[in-house]
C-alpha positions, -999 to +999 in steps of 0.1 A: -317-016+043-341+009+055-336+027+089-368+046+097-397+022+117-423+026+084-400+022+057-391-011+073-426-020+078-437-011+043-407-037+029-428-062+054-460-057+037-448-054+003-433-088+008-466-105+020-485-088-003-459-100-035-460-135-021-498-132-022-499-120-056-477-146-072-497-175-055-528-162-070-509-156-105-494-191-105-533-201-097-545-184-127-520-201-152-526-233-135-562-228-143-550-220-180-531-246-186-554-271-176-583-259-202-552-255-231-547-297-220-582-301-222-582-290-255-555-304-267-569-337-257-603-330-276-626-329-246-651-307-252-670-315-219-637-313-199-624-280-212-661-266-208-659-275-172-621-266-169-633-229-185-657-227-162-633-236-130-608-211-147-630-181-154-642-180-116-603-179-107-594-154-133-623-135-122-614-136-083-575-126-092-591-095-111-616-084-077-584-086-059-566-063-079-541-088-088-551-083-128-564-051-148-600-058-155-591-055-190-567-081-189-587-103-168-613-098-198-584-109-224-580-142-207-610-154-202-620-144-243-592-162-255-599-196-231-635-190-241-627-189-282-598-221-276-628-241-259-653-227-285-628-240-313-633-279-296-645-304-323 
């Protein structure tokens, strides 16, 4: 455990900040997995709106800095092509 006043402040922020992070990660593949079901049940309209719901969030993780914008981008191709594959 850290001694020095900062260290022990900087193990307080990285903690919040970590927590933050993971809540908006576990958003994202919430968001994920509910276009992959939509899909799977062979709703286009559903997954199209689902897609849509699930871009914005992957979008707002990647502003935040919680994704590389590259990555970010990866997602939201692959959603888009799964949804784009819909009979």
């Amino acid at each position: 455990m850290a001694n020095i006043k900062s260290a022990k402040k900087r193990i307080l922020v990285t903690e919040t900040k970590t927590a933050k992070n993971k809540a908006i990660r576990s958003e994202v593949k919430t968001s994920i997995k509910k276009v992959e079901a939509a899909v799977a049940a062979g709703d286009k309209a559903a997954a199209a709106a689902e897609l849509k719901n699930a871009t914005s969030v992957i979008e707002a993780a990647c502003t935040k800095g919680v994704y590389h914008k590259n990555n970010a981008a990866r997602k939201v191709s692959r959603l888009a092509k799964l949804v784009n594959g819909v009979a």
